[in-house]
C-alpha positions as CSV (number, residue, x, y, z in Angstrom):
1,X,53.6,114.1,66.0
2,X,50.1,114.6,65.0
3,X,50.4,112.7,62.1
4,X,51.4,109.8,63.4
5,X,48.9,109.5,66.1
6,X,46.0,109.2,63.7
7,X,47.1,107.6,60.7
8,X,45.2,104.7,59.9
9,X,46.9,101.4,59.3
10,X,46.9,99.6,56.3
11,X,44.4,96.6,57.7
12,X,42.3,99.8,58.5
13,X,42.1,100.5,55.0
14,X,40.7,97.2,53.7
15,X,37.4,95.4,53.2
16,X,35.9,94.1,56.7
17,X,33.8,91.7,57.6
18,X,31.4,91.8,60.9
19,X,32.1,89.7,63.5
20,X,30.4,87.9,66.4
21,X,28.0,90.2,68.3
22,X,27.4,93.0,64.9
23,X,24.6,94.6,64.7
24,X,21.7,94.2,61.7
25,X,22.8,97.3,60.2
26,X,26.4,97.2,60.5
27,X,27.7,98.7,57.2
28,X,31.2,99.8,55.5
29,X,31.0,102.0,52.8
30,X,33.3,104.2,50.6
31,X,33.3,107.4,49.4
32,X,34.4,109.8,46.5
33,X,33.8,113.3,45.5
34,X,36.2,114.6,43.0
35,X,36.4,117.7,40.8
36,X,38.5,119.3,37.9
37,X,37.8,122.9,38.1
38,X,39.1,123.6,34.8
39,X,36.5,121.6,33.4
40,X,33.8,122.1,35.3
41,X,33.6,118.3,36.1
42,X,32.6,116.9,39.3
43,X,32.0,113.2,40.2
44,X,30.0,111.8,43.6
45,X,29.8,108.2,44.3
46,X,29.2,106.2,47.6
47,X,29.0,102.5,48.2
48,X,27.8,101.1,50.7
49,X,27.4,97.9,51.8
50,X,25.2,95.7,54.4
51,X,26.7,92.4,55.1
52,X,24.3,90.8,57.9
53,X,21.7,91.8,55.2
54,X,23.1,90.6,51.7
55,X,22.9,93.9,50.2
56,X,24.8,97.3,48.8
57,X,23.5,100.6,47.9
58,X,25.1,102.9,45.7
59,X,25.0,106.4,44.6
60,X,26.8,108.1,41.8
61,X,26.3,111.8,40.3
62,X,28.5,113.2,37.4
63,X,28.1,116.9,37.2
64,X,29.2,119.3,34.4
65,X,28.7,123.1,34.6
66,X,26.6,123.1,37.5
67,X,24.3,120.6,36.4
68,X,23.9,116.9,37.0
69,X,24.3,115.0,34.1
70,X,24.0,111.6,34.7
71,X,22.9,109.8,38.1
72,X,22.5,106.6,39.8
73,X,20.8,105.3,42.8
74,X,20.0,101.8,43.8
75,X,19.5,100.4,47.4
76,X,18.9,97.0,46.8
77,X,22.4,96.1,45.1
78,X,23.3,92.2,45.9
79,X,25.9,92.5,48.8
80,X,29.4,92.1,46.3
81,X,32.1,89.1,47.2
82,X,35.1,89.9,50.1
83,X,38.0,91.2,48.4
84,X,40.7,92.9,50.8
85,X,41.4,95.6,47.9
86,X,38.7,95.0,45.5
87,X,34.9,96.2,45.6
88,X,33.0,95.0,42.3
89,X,29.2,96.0,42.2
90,X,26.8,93.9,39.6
91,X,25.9,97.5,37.8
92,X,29.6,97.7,37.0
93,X,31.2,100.0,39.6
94,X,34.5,98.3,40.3
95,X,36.7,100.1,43.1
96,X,40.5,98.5,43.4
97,X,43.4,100.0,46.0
98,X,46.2,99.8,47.0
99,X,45.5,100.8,51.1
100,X,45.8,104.5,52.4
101,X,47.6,105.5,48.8
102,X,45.9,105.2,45.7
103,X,42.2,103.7,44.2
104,X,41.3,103.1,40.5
105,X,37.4,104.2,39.7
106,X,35.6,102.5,36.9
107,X,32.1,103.1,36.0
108,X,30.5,103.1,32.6
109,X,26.4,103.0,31.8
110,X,25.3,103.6,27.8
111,X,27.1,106.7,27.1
112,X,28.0,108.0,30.4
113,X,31.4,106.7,32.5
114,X,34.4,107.4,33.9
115,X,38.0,105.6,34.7
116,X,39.7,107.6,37.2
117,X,42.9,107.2,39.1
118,X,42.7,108.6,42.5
119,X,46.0,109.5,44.6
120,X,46.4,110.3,47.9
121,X,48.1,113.6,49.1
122,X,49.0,113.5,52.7
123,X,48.8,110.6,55.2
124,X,45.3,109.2,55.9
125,X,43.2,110.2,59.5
126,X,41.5,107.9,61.4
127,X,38.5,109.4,63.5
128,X,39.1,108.8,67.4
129,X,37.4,106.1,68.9
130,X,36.7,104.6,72.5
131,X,39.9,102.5,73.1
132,X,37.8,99.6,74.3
133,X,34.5,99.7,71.7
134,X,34.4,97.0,69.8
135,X,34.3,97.5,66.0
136,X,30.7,95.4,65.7
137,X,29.3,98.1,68.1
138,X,31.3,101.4,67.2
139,X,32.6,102.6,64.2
140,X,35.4,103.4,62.5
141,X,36.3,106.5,59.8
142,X,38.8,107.5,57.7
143,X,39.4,110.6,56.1
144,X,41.7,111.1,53.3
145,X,42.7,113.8,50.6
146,X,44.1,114.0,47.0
147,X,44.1,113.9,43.2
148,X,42.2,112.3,40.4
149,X,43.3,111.9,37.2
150,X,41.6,109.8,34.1
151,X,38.8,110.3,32.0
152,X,34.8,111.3,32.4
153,X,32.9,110.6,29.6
154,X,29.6,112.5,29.5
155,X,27.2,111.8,26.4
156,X,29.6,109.9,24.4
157,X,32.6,112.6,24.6
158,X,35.6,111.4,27.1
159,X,36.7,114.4,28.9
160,X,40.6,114.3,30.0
161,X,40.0,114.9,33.8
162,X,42.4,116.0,36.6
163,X,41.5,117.6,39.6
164,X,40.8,118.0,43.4
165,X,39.6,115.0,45.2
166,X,38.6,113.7,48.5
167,X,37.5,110.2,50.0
168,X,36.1,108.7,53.6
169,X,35.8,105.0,54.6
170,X,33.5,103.6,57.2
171,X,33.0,100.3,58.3
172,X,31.7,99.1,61.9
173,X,28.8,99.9,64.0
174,X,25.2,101.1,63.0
175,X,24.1,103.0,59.6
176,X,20.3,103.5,60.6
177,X,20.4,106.7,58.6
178,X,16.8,107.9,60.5
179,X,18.8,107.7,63.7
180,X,20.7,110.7,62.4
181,X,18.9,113.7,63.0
182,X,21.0,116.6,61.5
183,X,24.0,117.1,60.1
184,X,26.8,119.2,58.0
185,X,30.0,117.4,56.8
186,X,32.4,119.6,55.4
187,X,35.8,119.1,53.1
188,X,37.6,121.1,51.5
189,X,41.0,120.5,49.0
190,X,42.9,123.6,48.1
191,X,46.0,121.6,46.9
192,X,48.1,119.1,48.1
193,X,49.7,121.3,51.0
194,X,45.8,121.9,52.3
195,X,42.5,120.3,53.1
196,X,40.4,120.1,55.9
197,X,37.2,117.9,57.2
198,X,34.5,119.4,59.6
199,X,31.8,117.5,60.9
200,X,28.7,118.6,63.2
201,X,26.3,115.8,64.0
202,X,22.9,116.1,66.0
203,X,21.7,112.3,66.9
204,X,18.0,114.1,68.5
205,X,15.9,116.9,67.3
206,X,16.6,119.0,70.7
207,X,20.3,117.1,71.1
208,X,23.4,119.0,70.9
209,X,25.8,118.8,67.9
210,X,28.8,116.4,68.6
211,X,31.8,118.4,66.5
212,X,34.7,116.6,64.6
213,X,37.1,116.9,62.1
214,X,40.8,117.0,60.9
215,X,43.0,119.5,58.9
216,X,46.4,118.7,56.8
217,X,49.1,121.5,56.5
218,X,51.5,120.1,54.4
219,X,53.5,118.9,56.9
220,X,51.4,117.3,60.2
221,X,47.8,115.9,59.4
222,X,45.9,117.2,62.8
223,X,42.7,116.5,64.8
224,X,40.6,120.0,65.0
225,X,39.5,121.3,68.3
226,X,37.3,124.3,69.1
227,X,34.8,123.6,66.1
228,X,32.1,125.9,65.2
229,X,30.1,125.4,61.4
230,X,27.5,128.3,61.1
231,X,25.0,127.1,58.3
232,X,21.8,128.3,57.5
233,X,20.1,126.5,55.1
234,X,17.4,128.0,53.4
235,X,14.1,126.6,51.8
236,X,13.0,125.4,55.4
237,X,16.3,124.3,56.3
238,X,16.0,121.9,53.1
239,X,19.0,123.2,50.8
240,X,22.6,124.6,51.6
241,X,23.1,128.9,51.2
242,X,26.9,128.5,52.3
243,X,28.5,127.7,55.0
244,X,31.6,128.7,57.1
245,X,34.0,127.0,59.5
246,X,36.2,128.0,62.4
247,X,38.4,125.6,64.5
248,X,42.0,125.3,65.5
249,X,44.6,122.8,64.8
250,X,46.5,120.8,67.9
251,X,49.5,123.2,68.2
252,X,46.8,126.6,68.4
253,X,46.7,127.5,65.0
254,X,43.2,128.7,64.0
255,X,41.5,128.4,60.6
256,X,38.5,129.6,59.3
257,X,36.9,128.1,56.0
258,X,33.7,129.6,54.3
259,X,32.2,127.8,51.6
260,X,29.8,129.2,48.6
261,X,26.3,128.1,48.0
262,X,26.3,125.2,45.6
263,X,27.6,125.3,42.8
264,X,25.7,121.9,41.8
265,X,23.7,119.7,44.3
266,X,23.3,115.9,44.3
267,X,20.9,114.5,46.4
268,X,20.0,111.2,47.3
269,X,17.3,110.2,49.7
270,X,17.3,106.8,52.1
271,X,13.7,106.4,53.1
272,X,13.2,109.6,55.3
273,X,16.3,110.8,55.4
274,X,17.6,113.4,53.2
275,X,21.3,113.3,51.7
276,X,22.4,115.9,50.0
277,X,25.9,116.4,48.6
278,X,26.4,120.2,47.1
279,X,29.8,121.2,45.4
280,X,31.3,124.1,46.7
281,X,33.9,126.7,46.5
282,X,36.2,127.3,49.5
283,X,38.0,130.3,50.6
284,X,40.8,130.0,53.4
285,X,42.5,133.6,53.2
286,X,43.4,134.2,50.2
287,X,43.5,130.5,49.3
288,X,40.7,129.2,47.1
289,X,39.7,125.5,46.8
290,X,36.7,123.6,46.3
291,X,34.7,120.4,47.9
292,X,31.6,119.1,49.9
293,X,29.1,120.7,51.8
294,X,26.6,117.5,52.8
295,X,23.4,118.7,54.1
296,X,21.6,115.7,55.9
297,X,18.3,115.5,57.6
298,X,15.5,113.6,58.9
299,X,12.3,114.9,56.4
């Protein structure tokens, strides 16, 4: 079963530490984009963290009606203590899980915050990796759909939030973010019976894309094969204008996914490179959903 062939353990899903032989820049981080569509609140937040180097870097947008309403960026976090299930940063992010199921957000800065349940809605997918690359030298992904539920509070007023939400966790290898010429990471949630993630990755300016990705039907989570992402940004290839999607599942099936231009934008820069996480709708059929469409570049 597809399922079962990628889902990620639950030692997968935990904190890690380099070992012998890691590179400078080995990194894990964590990731959340979530979105109540009712209320036209979205939240963005990545941590990531740099162990060799005794540092974390976070960013965190909350969004309401297609604006960003608060943000916060800082690369030079102190690198927070090894918890198997716990990730506290000193500007008061704390992350706590229990693995491949569930994640409790909590964030609050003067009058802005949020406390969020988050809830997995299908099994978790670990990318594919070379059976015999070590973790210090390649790295692992996990890719993961579901709910959030909790409260936002934006200027003082706490917002009852529930919605769409999505996650990924890296750890292992390399994060020299100028070594990663192009990209376009897609995900999409249009309940819990549907989500998808497509990924096209160009590592040199006249390199081919490397294409990856998963989908979930409610029943079997799948790796995607046959993947083509037409995007054409616009603005000098500087700012997403939509986006669409085509690729098959492993039994056949084809799906194609096209996303709106943004409906907000949150964008983060690590010294060259660019960053840039837009909120989007999605449209598969008559299905409607909404999620990520990250723009990254070298400026």
């Amino acid at each position: 079963m597809p399922t079962t062939t990628h889902m990620a353990s639950v030692s997968d899903d935990q904190r890690h530490a380099p070992g012998p032989g890691a590179v400078p820049l080995w990194n894990e981080s964590f990731w959340f984009p979530f979105y109540d569509q009712r209320e036209q609140i979205g939240v963005v937040l990545r941590v990531g963290t740099l162990p060799q180097q005794g540092t974390a870097n976070v960013y965190l947008f909350v969004t309401h009606r297609g604006a960003v309403v608060h943000s916060l960026i800082d690369h030079a976090l102190p690198y927070p203590s090894l918890e198997p299930t716990r990730l506290a940063l000193a500007n008061g992010l704390t992350v706590e899980w229990t693995a491949r199921e569930r994640f409790r957000l909590r964030y609050a800065h003067a009058a802005n915050g949020f406390d969020v349940e988050w809830q997995g809605g299908s099994p978790t997918f670990l990318y594919p990796h070379p059976p015999d690359a070590p973790v210090e030298q390649y790295p692992r992904h996990i890719e993961h759909a579901g709910t959030a539920r909790g409260t936002v509070t934006i200027g003082g007023r706490a917002h009852a939030f529930e919605g769409l939400a999505h996650r990924d966790h890296s750890w292992g290898g390399e994060r020299d973010w100028a070594k990663m010429w192009a990209w376009d990471y897609l995900s999409g949630e249009f309940g819990t019976d549907l989500w998808f993630n497509a990924v096209r990755i160009r590592l040199a300016p006249d390199g081919d894309y490397i294409h990856l990705g998963c989908v979930w039907d409610g029943r079997e989570l799948h790796a995607i094969q046959d993947v083509a992402i037409d995007s054409q940004p616009t603005d000098g290839g500087t700012r997403q204008a939509g986006v669409e999607a085509r690729f098959a599942d492993e039994r056949g099936k084809p799906y194609r996914m096209v996303g709106s231009a943004p409906l907000v934008n949150c964008c983060v820069q690590f010294g060259q490179t660019w960053l840039k996480d837009a909120i989007v709708d999605w449209r598969c059929g008559e299905r409607r959903g909404v999620g990520i469409h990250e723009l990254g570049y070298v400026e």
